[in-house]
N, C-alpha and C positions, 0 to 999 in steps of 0.2 A: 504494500500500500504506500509505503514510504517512496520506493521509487515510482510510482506513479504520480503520486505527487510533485514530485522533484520531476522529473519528464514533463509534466503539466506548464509547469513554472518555465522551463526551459523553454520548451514551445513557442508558449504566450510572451518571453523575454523576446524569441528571435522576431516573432511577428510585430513586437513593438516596436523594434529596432528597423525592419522594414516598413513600415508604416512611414517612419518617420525618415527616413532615409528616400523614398518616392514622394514625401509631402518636400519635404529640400527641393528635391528634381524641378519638381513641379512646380515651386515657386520661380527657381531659376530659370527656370522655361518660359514662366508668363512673362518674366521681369524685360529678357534676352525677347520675345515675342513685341511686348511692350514699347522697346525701343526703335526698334525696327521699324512697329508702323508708327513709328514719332517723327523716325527719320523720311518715312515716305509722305507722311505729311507734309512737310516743311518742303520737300522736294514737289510735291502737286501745287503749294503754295507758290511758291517760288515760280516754276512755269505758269500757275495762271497769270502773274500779276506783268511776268513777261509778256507773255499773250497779248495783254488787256492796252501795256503801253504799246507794244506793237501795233495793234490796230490803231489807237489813239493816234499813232504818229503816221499812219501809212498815206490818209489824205495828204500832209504835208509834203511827203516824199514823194508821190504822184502827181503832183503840182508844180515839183522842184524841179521833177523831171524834165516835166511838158514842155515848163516854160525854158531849161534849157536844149531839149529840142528842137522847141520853135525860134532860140535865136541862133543854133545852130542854122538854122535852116534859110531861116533870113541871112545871115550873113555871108552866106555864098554865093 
């Protein structure tokens, strides 16, 4: 009886130590997850706001064009 007991206790020791040992993993994982899509954030941000002045500024540079185009054109 005695070493079932003791066997018991063993058991339930290794299962605690696992437990807690995938509860670790797992933190690690979400933290290492976490960051990633923090870093992907910042990166979508980053490209939209490119985007946003992009288009903001493209009327000007199609106008810039035109017009030196057209005094290309004139001037020949």
């Amino acid at each position: 009886m005695t070493r079932e007991v003791e066997g018991e206790r063993l058991v339930t020791r290794h299962i605690l130590e696992q437990t807690r040992r995938n509860g670790d993993a797992s933190r690690r994982a979400s933290i290492v997850s976490r960051k990633k899509v923090d870093g992907l954030d910042r990166q979508v941000d980053l490209l939209d706001r490119t985007v946003k002045d992009q288009t903001k500024s493209l009327p000007v540079v199609l106008a810039e064009t035109l017009s030196e185009m057209q005094r290309e054109r004139d001037g020949r």
